[in-house]
KOLMARNU-625424 format. One record per residue (C-alpha): residue number from 1; x, z, y. Coordinates in Angstrom, 1 decimal, padded with zeros to 4 digits. Each point is the difference from the previous one (the first is absolute). Example, Ala and Ser with C-alpha at 12.3 -4.5 7.8 and 13.67 -1.06 7.14 Angstrom:
2
  resi       X       Z       Y
     1   012.3   007.8  -004.5
     2   001.4  -000.7   003.4
% end
This chain:
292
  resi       X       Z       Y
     1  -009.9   003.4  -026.2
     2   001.8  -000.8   003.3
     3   000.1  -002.7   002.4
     4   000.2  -000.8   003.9
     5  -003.0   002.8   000.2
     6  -001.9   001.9  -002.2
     7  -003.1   002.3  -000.3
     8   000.5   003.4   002.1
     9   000.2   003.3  -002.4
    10  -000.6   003.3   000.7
    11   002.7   002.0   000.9
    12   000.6   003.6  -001.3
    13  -000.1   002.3   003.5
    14   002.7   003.1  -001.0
    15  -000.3   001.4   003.9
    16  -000.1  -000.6   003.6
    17   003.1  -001.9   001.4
    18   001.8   001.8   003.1
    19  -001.0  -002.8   002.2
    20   003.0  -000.5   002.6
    21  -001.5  -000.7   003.8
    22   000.5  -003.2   001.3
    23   002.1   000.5   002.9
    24   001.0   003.2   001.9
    25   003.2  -000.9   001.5
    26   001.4  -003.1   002.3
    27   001.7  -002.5  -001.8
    28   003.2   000.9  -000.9
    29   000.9  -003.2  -000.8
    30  -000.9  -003.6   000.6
    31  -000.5  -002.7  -002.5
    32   000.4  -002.4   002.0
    33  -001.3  -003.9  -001.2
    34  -002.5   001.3  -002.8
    35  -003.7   000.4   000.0
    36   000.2   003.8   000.2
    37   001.6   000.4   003.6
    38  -003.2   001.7   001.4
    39   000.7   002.6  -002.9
    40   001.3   003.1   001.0
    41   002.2   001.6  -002.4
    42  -001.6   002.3  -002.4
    43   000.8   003.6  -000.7
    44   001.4   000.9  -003.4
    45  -001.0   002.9  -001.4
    46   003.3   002.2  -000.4
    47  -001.0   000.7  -004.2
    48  -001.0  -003.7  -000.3
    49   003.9  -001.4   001.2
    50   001.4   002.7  -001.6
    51  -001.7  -000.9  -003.5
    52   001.2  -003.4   000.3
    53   003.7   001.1   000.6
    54   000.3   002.3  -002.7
    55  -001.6  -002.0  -002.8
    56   001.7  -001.0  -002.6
    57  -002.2  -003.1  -001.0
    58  -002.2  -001.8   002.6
    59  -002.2  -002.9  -001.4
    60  -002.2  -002.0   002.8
    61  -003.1  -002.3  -001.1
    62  -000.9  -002.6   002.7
    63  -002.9  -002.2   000.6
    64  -001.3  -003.0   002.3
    65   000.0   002.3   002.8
    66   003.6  -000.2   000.4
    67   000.2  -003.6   000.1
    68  -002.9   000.0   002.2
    69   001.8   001.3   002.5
    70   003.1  -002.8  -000.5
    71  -003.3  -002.8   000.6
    72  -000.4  -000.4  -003.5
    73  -004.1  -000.7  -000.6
    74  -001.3   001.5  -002.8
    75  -001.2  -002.7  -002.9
    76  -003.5  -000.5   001.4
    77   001.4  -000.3   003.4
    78   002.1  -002.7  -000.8
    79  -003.4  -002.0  -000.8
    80   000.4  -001.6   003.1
    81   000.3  -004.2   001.3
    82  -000.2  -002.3  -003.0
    83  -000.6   003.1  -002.8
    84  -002.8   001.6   002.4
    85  -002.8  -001.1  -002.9
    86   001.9   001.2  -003.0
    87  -000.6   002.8  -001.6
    88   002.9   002.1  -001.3
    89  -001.4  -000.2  -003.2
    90   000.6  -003.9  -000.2
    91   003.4   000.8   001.0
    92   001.3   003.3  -001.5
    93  -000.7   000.1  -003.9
    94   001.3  -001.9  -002.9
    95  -003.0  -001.8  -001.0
    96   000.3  -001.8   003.7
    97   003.4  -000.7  -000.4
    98  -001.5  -002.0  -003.4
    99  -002.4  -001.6   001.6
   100   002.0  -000.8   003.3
   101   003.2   000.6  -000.4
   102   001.2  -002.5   003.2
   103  -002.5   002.0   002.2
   104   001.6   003.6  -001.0
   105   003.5  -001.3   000.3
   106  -000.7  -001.5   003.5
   107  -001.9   003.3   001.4
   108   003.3   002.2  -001.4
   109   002.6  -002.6   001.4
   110  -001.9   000.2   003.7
   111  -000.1   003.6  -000.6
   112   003.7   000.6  -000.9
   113   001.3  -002.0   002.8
   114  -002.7   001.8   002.5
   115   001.5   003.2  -001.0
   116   003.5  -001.5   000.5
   117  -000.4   000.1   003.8
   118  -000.9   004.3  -000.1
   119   002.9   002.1   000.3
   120   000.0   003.5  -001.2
   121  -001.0   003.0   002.2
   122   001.2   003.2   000.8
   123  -002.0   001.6  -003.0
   124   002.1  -001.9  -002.3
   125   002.6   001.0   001.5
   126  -000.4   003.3  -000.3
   127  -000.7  -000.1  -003.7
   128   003.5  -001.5  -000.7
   129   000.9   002.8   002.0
   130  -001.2   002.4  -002.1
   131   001.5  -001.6  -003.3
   132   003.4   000.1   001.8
   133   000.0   003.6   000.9
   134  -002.4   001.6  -003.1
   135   002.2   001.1  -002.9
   136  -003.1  -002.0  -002.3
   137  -002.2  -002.5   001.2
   138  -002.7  -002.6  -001.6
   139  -002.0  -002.0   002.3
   140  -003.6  -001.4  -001.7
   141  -001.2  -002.9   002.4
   142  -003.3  -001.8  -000.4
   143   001.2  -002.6   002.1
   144   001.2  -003.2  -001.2
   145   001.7  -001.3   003.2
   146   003.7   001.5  -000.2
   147   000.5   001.4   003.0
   148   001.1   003.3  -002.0
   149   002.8  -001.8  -000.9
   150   000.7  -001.7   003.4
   151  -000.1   003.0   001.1
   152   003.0   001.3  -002.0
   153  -002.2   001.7  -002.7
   154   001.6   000.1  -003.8
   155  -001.4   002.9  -001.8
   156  -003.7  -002.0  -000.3
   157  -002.4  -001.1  -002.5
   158  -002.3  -003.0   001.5
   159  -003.6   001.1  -002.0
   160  -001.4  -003.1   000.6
   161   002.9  -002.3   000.1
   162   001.6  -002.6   002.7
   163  -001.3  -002.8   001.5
   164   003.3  -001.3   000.7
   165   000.4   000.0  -003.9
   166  -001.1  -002.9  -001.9
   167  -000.1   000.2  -004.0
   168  -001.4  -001.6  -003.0
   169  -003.5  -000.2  -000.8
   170   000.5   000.0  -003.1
   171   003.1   002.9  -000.7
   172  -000.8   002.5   002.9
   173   003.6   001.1  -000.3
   174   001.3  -002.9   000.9
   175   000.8  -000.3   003.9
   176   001.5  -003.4   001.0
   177   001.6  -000.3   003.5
   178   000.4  -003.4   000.6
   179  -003.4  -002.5  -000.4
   180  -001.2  -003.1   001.4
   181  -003.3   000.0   002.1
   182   000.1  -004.3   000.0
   183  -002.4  -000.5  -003.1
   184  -003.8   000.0   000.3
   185  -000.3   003.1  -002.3
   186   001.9   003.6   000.8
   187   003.8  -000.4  -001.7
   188   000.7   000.0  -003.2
   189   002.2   002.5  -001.9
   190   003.5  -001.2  -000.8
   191  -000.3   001.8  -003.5
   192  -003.3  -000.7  -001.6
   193  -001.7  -002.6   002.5
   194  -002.8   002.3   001.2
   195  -001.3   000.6   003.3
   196   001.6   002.2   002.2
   197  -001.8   002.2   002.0
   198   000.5   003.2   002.0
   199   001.7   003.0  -001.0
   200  -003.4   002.7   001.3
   201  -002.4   001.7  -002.0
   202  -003.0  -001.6   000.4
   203  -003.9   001.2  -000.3
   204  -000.4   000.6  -004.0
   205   003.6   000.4  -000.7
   206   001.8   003.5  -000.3
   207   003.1   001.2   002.1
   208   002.6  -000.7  -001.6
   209   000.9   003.1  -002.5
   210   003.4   000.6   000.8
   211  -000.8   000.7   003.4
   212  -003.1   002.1  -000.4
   213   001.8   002.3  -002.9
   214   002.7   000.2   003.0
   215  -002.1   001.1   003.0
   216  -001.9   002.3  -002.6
   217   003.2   001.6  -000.7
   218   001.2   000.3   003.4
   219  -003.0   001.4   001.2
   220   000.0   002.9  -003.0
   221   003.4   000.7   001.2
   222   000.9  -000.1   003.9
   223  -000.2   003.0   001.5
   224  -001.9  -001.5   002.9
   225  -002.3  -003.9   000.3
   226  -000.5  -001.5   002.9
   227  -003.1  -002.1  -000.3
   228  -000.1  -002.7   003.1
   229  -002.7  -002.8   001.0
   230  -002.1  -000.3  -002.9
   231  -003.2   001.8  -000.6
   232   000.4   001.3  -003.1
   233  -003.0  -001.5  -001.5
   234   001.9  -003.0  -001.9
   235   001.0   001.2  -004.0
   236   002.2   000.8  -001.4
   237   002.0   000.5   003.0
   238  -002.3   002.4   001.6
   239   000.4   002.4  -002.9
   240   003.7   000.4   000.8
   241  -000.1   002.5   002.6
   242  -002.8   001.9  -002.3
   243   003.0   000.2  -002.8
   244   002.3   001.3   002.9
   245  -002.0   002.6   000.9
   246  -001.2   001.6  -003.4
   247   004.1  -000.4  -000.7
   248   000.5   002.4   003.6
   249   000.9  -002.6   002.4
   250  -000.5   000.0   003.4
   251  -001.9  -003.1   000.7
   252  -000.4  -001.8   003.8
   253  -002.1  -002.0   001.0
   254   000.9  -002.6   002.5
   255  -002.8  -002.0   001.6
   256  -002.0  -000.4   003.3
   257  -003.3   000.7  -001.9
   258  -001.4   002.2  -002.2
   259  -000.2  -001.0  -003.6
   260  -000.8   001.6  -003.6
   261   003.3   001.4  -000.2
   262  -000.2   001.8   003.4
   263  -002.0   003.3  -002.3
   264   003.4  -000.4  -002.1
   265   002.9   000.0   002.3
   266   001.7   002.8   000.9
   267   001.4  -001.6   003.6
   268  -002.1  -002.7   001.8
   269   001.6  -002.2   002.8
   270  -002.9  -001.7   001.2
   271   002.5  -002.7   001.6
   272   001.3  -003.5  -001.0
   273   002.7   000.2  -002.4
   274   002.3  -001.7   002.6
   275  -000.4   002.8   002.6
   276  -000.2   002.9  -002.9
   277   002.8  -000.7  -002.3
   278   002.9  -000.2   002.7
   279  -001.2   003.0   001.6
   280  -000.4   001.4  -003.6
   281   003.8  -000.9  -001.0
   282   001.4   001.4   002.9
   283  -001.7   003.0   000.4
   284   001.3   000.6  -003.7
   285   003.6  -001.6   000.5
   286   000.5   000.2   004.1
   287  -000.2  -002.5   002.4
   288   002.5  -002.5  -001.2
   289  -001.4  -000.4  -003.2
   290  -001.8  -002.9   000.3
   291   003.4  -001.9   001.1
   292   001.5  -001.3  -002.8
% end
């Protein structure tokens, strides 16, 4: 069962991660404009860039972290002004979209066009990056917000769907583009007459299967997963980078905390994924990497 959150799970602990120091160097390069510029730029652990260069698959799984650092606010966050009273529950399950469908569709339409004014960050950035210059590549995102593929991303799977996507409520496969928001109700569908709603996987719903049996399959196969801004307590996501590593991957972890998965990973950047990942590409690829 998935949703915008779910119940933590244990995670399996394989061995201690090689836990990369903060900072031991001056910067050797600005990012200048982002959240990050007191940063200094991390050293990369010669076997860690070189693992990422020579593999032949690399499969990435991202979480709210990520978009966090773009100003995205998680779920509960967004909880804020008029919805401040709500609980996600009346806003984030099928059952409340039956009982209120006008009051979902209204919270989702505020919430698309709030995450219409984020833009993505350097983290993103370096992902697309990395599917440009891997020889295989599979990004797994539990974000619903895009900015992947703002950010150039292609080779993706969105686990819990896109906001920006609006479908049937009645044929889950059926994604309209164009609605009207001018009735009193959500839209209707063009096809069948039901109610639209948004293309995310709510609370009681599963990920969508196509996606999942993707990521799962990535994950058995890369040669190295790079795990970034989630905490790896939300399933079945957080069992991908368990399937990596009984498969012999190298798995990083990417966060500014510890987490679960910290026992798992191989490599720990203890770092924002905006200051980490460039560093990360171009300690692998050189210093015009992240250039496209």
């Amino acid at each position: 069962m998935a949703g915008p959150c779910d119940s933590p799970n244990e995670v399996t602990q394989y061995n201690l991660p090689n836990v990369l120091p903060d900072m031991e160097k001056s910067l050797a390069r600005e990012l200048p404009g982002t959240p990050w510029d007191n940063h200094r730029m991390p050293v990369i652990a010669d076997d860690l860039a070189r693992a990422l260069r020579d593999a032949r698959f690399v499969a990435v799984l991202t979480g709210a972290g990520v978009s966090a650092e773009s100003g995205v606010p998680t779920f509960r966050d967004a909880l804020t002004g008029l919805w401040a009273n709500f609980d996600p529950l009346e806003l984030a399950t099928p059952a409340a979209f039956r009982r209120k469908p006008k009051l979902v569709w209204d919270w989702y339409a505020g919430r698309r066009a709030q995450l219409g004014r984020v833009q993505p960050n350097p983290g993103h950035h370096a992902i697309a990056r990395i599917e440009a210059l891997a020889p295989s590549f599979l990004l797994a995102t539990q974000n619903v917000d895009g900015l992947h593929a703002r950010a150039g991303s292609r080779k993706l799977v969105e686990l819990h769907g896109n906001i920006a996507r609006v479908r049937c409520s009645d044929e889950p496969r059926r994604v309209v583009e164009t609605w009207d928001d001018a009735g009193d109700g959500p839209p209707r569908c063009p096809h069948c007459g039901a109610f639209l709603r948004p293309d995310v996987v709510w609370f009681e719903e599963s990920l969508p299967a196509h996606a999942l049996i993707a990521a799962e399959d990535a994950a058995r196969a890369c040669d190295l997963l790079i795990v970034a801004g989630t905490s790896g307590e939300v399933y079945p996501a957080a069992a991908l980078p368990q399937y990596a590593k009984a498969a012999g991957a190298i798995v990083v972890e990417v966060n500014p905390t510890a987490t679960p998965l910290s026992a798992l990973a191989d490599h720990v950047l203890r770092l924002p994924s905006g200051v980490a990942l460039p560093a990360l590409v171009r300690a692998a690829w050189g210093e015009d990497a992240m250039r496209d």
